[in-house]
Each structure stands twice: as structure tokens, then as C-alpha cells.
N, CA, C and O atoms as a printed pandas DataFrame, in Angstrom:
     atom_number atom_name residue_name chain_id  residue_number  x_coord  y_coord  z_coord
0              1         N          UNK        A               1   41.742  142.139  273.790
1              2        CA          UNK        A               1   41.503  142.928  274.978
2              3         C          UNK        A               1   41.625  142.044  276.212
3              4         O          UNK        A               1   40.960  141.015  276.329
4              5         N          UNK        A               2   42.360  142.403  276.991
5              6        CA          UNK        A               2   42.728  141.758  278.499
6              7         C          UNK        A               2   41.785  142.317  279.520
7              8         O          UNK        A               2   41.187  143.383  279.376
8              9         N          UNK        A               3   41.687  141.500  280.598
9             10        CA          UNK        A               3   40.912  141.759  282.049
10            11         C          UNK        A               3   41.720  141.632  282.978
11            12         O          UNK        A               3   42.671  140.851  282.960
12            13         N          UNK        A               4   41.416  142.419  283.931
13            14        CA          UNK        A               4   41.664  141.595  285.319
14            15         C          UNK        A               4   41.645  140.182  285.579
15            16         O          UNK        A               4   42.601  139.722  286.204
16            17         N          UNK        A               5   40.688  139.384  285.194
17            18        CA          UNK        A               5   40.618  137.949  285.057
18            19         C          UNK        A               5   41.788  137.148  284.614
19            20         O          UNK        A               5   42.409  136.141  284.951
20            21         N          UNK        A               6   41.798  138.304  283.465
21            22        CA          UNK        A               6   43.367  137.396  282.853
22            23         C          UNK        A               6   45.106  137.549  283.390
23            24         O          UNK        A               6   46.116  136.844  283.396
24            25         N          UNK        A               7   44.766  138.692  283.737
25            26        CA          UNK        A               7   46.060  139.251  284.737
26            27         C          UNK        A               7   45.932  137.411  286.267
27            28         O          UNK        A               7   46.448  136.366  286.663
28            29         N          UNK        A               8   45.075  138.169  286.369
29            30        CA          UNK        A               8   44.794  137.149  287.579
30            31         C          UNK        A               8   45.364  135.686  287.381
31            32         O          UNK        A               8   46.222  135.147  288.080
32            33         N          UNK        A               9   44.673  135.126  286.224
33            34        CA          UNK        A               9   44.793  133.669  285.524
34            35         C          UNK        A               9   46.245  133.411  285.580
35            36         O          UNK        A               9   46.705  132.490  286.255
36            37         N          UNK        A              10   47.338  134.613  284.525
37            38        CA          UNK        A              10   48.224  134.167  284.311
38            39         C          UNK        A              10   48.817  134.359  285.155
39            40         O          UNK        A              10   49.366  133.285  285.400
40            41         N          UNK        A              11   49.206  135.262  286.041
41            42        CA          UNK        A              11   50.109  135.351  287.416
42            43         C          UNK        A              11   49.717  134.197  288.414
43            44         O          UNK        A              11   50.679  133.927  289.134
44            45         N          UNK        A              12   48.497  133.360  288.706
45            46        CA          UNK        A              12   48.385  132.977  289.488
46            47         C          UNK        A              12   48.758  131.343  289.005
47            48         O          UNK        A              12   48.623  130.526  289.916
48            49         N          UNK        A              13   49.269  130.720  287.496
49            50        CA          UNK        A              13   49.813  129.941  286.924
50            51         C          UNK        A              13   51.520  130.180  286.977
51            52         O          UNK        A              13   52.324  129.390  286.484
52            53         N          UNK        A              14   51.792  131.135  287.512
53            54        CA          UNK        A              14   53.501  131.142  287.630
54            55         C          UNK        A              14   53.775  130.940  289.646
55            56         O          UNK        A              14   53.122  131.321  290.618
56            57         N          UNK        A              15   55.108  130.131  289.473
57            58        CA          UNK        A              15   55.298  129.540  290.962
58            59         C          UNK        A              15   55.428  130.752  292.073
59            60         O          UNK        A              15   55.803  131.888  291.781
60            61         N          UNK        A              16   55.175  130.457  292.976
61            62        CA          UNK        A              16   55.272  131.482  294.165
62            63         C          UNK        A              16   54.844  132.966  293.910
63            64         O          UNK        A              16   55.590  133.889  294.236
64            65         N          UNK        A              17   53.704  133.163  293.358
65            66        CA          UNK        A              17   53.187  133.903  293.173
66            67         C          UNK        A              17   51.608  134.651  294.286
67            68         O          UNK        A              17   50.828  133.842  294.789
68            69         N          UNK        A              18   51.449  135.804  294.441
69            70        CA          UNK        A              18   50.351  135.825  295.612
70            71         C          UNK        A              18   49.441  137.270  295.196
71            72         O          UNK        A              18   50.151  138.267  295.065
72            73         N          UNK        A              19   47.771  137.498  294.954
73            74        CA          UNK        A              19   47.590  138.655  294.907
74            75         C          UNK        A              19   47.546  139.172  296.307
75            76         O          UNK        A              19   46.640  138.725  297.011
76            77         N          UNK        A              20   48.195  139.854  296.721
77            78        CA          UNK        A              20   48.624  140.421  297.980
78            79         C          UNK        A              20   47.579  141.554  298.143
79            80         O          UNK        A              20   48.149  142.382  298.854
80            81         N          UNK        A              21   46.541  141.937  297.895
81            82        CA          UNK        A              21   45.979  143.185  297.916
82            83         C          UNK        A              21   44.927  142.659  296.731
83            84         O          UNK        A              21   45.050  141.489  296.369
84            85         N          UNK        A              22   43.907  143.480  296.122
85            86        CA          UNK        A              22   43.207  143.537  295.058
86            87         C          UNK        A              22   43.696  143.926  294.083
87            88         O          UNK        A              22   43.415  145.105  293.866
88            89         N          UNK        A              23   44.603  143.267  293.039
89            90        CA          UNK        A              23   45.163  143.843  291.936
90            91         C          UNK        A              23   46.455  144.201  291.833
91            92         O          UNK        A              23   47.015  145.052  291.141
92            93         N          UNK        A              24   46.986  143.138  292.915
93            94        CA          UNK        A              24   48.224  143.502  293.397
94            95         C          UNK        A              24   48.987  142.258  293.413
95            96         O          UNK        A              24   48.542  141.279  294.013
96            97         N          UNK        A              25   50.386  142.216  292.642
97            98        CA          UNK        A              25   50.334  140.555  292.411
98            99         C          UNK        A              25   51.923  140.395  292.584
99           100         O          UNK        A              25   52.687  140.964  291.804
100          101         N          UNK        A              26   52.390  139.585  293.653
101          102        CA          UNK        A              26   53.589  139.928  293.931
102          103         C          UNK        A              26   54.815  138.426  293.503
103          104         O          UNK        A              26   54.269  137.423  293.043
104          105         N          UNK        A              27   56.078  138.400  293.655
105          106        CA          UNK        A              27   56.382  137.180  293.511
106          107         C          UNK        A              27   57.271  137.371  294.509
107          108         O          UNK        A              27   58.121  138.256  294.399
108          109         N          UNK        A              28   57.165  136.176  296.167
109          110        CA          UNK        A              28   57.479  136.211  297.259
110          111         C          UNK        A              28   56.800  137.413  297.704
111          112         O          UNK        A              28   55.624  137.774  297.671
112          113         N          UNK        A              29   58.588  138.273  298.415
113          114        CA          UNK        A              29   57.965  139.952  298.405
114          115         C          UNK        A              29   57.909  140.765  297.703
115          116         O          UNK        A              29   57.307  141.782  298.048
116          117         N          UNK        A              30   58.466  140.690  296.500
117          118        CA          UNK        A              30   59.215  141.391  295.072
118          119         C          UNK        A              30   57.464  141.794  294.674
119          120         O          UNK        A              30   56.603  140.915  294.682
120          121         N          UNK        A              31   57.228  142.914  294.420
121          122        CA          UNK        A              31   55.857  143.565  293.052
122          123         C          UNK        A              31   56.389  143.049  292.048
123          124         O          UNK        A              31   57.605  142.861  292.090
124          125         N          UNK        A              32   55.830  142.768  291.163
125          126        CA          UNK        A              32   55.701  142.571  289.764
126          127         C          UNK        A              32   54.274  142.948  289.258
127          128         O          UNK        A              32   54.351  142.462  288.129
128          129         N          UNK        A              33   53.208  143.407  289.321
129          130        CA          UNK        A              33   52.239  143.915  288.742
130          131         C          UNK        A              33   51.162  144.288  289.671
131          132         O          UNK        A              33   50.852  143.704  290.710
132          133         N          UNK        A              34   50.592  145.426  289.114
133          134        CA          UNK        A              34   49.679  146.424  289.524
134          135         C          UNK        A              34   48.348  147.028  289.245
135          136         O          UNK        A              34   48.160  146.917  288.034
136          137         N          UNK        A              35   47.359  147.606  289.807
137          138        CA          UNK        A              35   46.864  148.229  289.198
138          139         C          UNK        A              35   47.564  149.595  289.793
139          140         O          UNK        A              35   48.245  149.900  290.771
140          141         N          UNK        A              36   46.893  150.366  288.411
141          142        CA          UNK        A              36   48.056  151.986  288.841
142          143         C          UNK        A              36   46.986  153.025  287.729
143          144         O          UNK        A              36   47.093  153.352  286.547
144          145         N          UNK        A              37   45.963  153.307  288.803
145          146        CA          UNK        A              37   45.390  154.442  288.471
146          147         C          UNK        A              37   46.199  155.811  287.627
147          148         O          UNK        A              37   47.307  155.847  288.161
148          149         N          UNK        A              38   46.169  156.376  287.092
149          150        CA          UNK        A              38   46.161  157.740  286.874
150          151         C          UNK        A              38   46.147  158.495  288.637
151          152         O          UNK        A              38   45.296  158.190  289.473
152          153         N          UNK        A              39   47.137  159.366  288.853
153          154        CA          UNK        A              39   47.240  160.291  289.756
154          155         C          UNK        A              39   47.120  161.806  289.134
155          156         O          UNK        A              39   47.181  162.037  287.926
156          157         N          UNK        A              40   46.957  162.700  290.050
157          158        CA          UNK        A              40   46.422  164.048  289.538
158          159         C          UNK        A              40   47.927  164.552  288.296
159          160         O          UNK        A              40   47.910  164.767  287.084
160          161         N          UNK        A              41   48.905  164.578  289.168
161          162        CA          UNK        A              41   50.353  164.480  288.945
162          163         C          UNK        A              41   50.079  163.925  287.737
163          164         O          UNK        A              41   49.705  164.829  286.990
164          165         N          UNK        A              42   50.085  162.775  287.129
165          166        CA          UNK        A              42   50.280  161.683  286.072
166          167         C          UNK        A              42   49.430  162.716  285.340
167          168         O          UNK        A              42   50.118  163.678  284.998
168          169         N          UNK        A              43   48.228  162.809  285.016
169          170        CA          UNK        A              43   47.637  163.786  284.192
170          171         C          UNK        A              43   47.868  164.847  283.944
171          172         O          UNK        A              43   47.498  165.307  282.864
172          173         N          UNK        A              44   48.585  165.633  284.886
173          174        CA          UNK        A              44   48.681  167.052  284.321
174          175         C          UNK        A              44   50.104  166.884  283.496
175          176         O          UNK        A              44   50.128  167.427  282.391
176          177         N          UNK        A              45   51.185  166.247  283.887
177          178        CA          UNK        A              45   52.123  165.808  283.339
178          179         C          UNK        A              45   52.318  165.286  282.043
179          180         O          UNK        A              45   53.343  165.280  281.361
180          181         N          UNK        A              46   50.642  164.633  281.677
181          182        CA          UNK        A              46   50.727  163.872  279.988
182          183         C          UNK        A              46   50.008  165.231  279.774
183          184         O          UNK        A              46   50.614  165.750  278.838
184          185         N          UNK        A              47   49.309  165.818  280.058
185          186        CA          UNK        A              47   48.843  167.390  279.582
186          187         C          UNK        A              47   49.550  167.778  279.011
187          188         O          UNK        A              47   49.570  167.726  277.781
188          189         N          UNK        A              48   50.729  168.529  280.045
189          190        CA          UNK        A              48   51.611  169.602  279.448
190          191         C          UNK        A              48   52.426  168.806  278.379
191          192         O          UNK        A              48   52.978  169.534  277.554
192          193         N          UNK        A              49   52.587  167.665  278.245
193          194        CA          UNK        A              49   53.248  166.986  277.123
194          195         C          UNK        A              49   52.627  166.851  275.462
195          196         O          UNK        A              49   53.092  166.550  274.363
196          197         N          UNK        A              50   50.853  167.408  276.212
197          198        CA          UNK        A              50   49.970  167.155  274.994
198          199         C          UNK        A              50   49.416  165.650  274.847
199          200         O          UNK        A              50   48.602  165.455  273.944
200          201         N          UNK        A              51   49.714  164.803  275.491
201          202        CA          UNK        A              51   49.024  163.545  275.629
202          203         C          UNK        A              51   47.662  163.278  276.181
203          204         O          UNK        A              51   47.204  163.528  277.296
204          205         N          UNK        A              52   47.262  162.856  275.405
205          206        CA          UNK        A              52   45.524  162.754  276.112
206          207         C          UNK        A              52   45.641  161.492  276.983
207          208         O          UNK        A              52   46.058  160.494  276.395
208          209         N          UNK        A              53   45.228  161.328  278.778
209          210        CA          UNK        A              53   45.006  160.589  279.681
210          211         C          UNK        A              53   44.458  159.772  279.389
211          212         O          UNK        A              53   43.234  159.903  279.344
212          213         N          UNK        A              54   45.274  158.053  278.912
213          214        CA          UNK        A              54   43.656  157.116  278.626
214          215         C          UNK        A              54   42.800  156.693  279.305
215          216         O          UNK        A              54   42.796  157.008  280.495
216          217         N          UNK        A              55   42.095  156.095  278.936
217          218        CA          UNK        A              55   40.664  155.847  280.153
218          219         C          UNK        A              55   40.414  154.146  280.085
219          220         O          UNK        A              55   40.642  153.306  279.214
220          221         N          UNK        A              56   40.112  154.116  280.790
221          222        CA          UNK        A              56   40.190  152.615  281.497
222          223         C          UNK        A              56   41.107  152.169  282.776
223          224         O          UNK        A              56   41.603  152.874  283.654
224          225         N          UNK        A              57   41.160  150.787  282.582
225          226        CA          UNK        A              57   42.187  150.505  284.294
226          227         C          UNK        A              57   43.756  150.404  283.167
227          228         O          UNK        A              57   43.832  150.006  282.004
228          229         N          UNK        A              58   44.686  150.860  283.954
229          230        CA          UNK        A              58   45.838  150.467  283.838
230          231         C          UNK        A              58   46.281  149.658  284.422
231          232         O          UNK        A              58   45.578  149.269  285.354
232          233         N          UNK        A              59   47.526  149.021  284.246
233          234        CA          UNK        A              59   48.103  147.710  284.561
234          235         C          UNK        A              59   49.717  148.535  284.889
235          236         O          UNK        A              59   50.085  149.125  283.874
236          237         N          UNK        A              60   50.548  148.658  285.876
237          238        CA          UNK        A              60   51.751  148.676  285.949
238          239         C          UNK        A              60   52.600  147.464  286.195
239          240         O          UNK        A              60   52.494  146.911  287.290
240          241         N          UNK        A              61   53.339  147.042  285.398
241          242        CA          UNK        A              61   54.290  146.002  285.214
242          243         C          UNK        A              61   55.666  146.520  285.519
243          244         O          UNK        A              61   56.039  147.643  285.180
244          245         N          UNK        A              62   56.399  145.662  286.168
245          246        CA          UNK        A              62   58.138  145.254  286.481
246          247         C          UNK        A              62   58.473  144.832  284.881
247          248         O          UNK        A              62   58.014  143.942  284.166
248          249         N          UNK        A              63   59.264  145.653  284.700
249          250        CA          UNK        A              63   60.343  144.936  283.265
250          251         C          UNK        A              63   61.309  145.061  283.830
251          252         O          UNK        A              63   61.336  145.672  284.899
252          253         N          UNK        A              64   62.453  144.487  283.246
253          254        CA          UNK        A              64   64.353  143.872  283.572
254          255         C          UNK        A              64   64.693  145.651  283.800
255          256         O          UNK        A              64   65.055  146.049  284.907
256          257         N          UNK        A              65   64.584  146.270  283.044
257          258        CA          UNK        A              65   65.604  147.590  282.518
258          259         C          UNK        A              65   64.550  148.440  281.945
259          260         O          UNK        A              65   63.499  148.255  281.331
260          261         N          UNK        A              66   65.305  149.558  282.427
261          262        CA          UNK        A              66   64.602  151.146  281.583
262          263         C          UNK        A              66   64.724  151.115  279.653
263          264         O          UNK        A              66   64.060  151.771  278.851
264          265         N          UNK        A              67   65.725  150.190  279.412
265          266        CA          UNK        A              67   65.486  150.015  277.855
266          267         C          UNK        A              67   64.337  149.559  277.470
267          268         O          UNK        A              67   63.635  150.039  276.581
268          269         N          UNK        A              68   64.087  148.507  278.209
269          270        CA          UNK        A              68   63.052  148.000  277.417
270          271         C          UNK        A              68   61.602  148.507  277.796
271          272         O          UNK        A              68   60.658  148.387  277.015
272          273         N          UNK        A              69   61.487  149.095  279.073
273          274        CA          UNK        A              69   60.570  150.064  279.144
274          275         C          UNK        A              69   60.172  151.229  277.894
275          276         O          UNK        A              69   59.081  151.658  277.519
276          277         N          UNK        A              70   61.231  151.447  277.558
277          278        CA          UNK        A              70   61.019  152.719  276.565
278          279         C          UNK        A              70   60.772  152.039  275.159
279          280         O          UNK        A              70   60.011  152.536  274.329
280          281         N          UNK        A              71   61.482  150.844  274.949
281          282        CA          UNK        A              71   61.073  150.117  273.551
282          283         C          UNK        A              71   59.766  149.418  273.313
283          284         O          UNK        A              71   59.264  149.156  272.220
284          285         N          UNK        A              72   59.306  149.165  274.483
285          286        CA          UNK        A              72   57.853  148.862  274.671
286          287         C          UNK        A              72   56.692  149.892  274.296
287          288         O          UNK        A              72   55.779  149.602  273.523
288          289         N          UNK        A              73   56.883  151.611  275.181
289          290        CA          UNK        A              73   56.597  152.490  274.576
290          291         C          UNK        A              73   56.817  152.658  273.641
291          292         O          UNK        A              73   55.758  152.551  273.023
292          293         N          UNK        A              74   57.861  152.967  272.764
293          294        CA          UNK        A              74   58.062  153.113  271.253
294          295         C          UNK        A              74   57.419  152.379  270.063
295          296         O          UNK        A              74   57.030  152.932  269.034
296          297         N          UNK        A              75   57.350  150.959  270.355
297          298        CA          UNK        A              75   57.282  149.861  269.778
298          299         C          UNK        A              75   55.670  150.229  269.996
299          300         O          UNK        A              75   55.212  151.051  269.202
300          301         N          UNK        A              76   55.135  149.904  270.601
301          302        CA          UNK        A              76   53.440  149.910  270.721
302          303         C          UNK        A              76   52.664  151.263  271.625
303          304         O          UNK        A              76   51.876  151.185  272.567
304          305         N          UNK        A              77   53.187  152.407  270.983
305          306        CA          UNK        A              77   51.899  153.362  272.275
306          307         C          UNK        A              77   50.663  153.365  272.160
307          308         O          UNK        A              77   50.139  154.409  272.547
308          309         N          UNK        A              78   50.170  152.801  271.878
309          310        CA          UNK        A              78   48.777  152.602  271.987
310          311         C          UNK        A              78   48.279  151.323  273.279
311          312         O          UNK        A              78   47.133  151.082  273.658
312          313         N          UNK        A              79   49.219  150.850  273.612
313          314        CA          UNK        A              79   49.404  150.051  274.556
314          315         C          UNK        A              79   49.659  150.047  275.603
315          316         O          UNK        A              79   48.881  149.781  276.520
316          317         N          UNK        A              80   51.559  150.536  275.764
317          318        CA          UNK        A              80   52.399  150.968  276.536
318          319         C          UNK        A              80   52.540  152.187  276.824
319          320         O          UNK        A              80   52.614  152.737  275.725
320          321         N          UNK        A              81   52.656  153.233  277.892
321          322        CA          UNK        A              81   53.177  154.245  278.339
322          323         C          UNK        A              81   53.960  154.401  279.660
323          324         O          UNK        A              81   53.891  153.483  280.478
324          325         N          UNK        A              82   54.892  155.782  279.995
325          326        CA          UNK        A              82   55.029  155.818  281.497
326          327         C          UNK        A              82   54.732  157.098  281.744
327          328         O          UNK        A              82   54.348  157.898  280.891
328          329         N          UNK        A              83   54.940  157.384  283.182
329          330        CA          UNK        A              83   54.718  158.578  283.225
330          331         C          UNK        A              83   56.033  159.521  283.841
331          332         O          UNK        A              83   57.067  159.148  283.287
332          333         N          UNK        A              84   56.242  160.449  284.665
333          334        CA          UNK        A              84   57.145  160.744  285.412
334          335         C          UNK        A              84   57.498  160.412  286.736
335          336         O          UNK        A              84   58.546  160.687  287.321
336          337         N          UNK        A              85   56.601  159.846  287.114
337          338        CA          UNK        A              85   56.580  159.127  288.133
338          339         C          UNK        A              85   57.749  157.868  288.167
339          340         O          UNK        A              85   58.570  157.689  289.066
340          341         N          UNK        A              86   57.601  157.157  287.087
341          342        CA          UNK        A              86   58.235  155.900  286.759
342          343         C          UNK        A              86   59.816  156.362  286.174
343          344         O          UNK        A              86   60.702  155.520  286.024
344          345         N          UNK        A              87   60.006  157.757  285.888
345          346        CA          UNK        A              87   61.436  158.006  285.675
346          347         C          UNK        A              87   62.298  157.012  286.406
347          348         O          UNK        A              87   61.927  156.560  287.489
348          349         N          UNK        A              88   63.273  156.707  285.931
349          350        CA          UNK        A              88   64.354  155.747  286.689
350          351         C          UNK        A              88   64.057  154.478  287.046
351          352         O          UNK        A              88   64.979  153.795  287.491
352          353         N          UNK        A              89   62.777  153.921  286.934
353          354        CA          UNK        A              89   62.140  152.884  287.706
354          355         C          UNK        A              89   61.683  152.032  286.763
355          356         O          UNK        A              89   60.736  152.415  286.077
356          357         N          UNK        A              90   62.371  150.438  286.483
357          358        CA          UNK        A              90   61.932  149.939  285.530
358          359         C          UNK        A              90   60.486  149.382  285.985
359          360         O          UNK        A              90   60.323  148.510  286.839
360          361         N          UNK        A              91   59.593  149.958  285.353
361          362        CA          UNK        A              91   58.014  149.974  285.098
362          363         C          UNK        A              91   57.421  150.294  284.047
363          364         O          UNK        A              91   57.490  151.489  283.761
364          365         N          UNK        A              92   56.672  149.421  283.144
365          366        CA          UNK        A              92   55.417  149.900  282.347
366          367         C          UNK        A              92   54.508  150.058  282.889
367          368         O          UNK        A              92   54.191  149.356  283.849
368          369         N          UNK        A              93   53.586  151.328  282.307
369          370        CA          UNK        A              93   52.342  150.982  281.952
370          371         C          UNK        A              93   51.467  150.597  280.618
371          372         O          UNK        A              93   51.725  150.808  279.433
372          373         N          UNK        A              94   50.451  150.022  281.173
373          374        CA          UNK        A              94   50.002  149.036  280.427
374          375         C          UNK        A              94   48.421  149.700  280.351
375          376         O          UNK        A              94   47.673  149.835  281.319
376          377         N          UNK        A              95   48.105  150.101  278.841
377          378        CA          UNK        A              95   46.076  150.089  278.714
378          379         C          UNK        A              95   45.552  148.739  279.052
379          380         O          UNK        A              95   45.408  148.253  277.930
380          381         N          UNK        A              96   45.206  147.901  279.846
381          382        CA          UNK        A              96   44.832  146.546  280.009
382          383         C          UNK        A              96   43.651  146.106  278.423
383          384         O          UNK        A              96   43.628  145.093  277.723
384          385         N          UNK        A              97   42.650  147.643  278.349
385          386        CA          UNK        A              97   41.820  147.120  277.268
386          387         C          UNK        A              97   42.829  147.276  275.864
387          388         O          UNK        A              97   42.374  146.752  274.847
388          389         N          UNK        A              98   43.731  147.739  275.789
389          390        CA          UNK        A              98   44.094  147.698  274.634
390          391         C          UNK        A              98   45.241  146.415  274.470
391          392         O          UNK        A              98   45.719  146.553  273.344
392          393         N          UNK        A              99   45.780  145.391  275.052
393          394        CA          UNK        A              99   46.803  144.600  274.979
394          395         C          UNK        A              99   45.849  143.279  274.592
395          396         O          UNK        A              99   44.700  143.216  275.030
396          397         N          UNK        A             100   46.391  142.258  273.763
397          398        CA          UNK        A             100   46.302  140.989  274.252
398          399         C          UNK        A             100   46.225  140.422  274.731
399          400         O          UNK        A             100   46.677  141.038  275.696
400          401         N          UNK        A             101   45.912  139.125  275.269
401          402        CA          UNK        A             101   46.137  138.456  276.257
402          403         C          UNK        A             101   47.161  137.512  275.843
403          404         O          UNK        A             101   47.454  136.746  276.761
404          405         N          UNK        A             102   48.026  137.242  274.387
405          406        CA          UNK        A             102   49.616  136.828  274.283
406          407         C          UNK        A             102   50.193  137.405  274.992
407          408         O          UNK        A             102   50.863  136.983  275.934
408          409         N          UNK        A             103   49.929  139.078  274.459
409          410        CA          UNK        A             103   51.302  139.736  274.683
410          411         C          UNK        A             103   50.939  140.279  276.194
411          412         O          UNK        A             103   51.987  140.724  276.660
412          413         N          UNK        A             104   49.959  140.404  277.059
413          414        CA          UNK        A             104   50.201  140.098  278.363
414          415         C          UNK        A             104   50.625  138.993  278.617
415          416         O          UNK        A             104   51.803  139.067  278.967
416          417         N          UNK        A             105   50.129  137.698  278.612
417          418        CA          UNK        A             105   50.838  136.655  279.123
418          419         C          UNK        A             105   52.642  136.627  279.141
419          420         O          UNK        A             105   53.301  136.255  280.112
420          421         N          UNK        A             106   53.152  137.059  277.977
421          422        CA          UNK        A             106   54.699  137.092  277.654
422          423         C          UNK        A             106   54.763  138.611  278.409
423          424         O          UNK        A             106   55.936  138.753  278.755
424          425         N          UNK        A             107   54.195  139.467  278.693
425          426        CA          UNK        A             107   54.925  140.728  279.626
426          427         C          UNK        A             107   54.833  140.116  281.278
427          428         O          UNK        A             107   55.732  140.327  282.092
428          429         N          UNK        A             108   53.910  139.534  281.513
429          430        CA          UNK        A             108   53.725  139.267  282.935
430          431         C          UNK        A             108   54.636  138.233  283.229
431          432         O          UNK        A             108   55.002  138.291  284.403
432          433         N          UNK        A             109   55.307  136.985  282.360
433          434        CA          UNK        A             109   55.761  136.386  282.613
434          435         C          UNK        A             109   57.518  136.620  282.340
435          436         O          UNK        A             109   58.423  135.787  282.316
436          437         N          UNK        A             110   57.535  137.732  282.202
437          438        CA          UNK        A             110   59.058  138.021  281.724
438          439         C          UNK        A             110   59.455  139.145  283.427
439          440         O          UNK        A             110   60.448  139.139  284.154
440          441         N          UNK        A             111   58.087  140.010  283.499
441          442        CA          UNK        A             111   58.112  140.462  284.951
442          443         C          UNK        A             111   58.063  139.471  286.198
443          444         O          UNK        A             111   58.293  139.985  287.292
444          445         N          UNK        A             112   57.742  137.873  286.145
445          446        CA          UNK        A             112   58.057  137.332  286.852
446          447         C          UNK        A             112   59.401  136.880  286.733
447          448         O          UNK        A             112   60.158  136.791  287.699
448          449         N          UNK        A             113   59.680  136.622  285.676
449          450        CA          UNK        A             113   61.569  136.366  285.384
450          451         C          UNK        A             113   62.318  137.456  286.517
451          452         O          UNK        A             113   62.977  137.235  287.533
452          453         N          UNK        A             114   61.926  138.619  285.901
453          454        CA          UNK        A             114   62.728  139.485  286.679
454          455         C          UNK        A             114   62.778  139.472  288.276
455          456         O          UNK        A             114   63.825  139.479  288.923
456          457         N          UNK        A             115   61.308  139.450  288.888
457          458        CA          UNK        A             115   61.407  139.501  290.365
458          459         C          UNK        A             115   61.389  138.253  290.995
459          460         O          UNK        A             115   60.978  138.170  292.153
460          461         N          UNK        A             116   61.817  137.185  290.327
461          462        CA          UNK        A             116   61.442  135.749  291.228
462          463         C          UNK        A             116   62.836  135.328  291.157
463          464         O          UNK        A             116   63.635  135.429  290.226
464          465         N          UNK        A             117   62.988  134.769  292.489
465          466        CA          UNK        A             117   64.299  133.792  292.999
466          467         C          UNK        A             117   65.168  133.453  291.501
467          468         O          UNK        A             117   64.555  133.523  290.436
468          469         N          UNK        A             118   66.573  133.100  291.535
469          470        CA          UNK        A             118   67.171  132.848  290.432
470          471         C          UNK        A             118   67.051  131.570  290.495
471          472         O          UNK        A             118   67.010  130.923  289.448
472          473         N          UNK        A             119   66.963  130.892  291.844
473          474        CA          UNK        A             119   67.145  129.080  291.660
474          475         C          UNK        A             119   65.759  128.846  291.015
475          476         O          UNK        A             119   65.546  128.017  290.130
476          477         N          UNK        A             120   65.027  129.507  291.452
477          478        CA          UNK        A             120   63.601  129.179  290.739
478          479         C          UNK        A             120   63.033  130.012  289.135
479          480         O          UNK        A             120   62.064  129.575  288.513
480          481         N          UNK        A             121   63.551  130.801  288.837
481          482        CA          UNK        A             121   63.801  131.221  287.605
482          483         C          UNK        A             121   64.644  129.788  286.451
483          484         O          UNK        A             121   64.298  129.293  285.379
484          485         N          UNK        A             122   65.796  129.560  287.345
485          486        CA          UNK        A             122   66.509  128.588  286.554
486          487         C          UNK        A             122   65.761  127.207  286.491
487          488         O          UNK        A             122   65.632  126.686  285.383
488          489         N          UNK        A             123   65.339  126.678  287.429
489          490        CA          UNK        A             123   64.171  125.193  287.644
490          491         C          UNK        A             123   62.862  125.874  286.704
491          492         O          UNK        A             123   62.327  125.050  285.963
492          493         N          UNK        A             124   62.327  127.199  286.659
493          494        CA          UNK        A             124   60.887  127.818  285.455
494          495         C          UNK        A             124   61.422  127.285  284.256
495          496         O          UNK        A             124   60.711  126.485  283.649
496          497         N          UNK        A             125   62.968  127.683  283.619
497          498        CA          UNK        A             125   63.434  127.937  282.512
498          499         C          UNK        A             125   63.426  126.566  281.831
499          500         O          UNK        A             125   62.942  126.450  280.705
500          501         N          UNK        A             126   64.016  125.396  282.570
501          502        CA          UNK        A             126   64.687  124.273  282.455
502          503         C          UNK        A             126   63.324  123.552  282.314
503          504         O          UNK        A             126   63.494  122.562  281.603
504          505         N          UNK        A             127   62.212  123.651  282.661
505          506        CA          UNK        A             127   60.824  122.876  282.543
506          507         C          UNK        A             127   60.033  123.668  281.382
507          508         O          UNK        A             127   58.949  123.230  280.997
508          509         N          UNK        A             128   60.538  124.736  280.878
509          510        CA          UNK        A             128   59.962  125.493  279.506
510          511         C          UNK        A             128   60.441  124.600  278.480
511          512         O          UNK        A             128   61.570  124.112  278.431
512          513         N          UNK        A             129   59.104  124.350  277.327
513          514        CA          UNK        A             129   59.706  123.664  276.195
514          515         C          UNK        A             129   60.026  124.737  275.699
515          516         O          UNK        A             129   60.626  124.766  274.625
């Protein structure tokens, strides 16, 4: 089970990184992670789908592509979801109490891949054992 704490920890261990807001964690100006309440919209929407609204804080994450958004959902729903909101928009959401803190650390840091500088993506990569 993940926290805020740990969101915090690991974003604030990757370069040029800033919580810009409370729960709001950006790289430069680029978002890469969120908190992302449930909206009225978002609920009635997993309703009519028959999905029960989970409860706790959510986490919205930047992934590369809408594929892997959906393989994330597929792969783990008990974890991962989106809503309609996020149509077209590569974004997860994330149950924060239901994830790891691996497999956050490797989602948050793959959402910094995506929104951070390429010269500095390539200098992250090259200092990874």
C-alpha cells in the first residue's frame, strides 16, 4: 500500500522535479502526477457502466501512450482505472491504497521518462545501472 509520502519521496528523487500545488508533481512545466478526486461526472459514468466508485485518494499518472494506459487497466484493475474524462489522454488512474510502492516507483518514474527533457532523460538513462 502506497501514500502520499511515497508519491512525494519518489518524485522528489527524480531531477527537475517540483510539487507545484499539494499533490501536484510536475517535471519543469510538463504534469506528470496528480491527485484526481472522483468528479460527479466520473461516478455516474462508472455507474452506468456498473462499476462501483473506489474509495480512497486516487493518484492520476502521465503514461507514454493510450496502449499502455489500457494494458495497465487490463493487466491489474484492482489498481488501475480511467474514466471518460481521460478518453484520448494518455493518463492512469491509480487506487494509491491498492498499488505498491515498486510498482509505483516504476509507474512514476516511467511518467517522468515521458514528460522530462530528452537531454536529460538521456544523461537519467546513461547513469541507470
Amino acid at each position: 500500500m502506497a501514500t502520499w509520502d511515497d508519491v512525494a519521496r519518489i518524485v522528489g528523487e527524480l531531477p527537475l522535479t517540483t510539487e507545484q500545488a499539494p499533490h501536484e508533481w510536475r517535471v519543469g512545466k510538463k504534469l506528470m502526477a496528480w491527485e484526481r478526486p472522483l468528479r460527479k461526472s466520473d461516478r455516474e459514468a462508472m455507474a452506468q457502466a456498473g462499476v462501483a466508485p473506489p474509495a480512497g485518494d486516487i493518484l492520476g499518472v502521465r503514461v507514454s501512450d493510450e496502449g499502455v494506459k489500457f494494458a495497465l487497466v487490463a493487466d491489474e484493475p484492482e489498481v488501475y482505472f480511467t474514466t471518460p474524462h481521460f478518453d484520448g489522454y494518455p493518463a492512469v488512474l491509480v487506487k494509491l491504497a491498492e498499488i505498491d510502492v515498486i510498482a509505483l516507483e516504476e509507474l512514476l518514474t516511467e511518467a517522468w521518462l515521458t514528460q522530462a527533457p530528452k537531454k536529460l532523460v538521456k544523461e537519467f538513462l546513461a547513469g541507470s545501472p
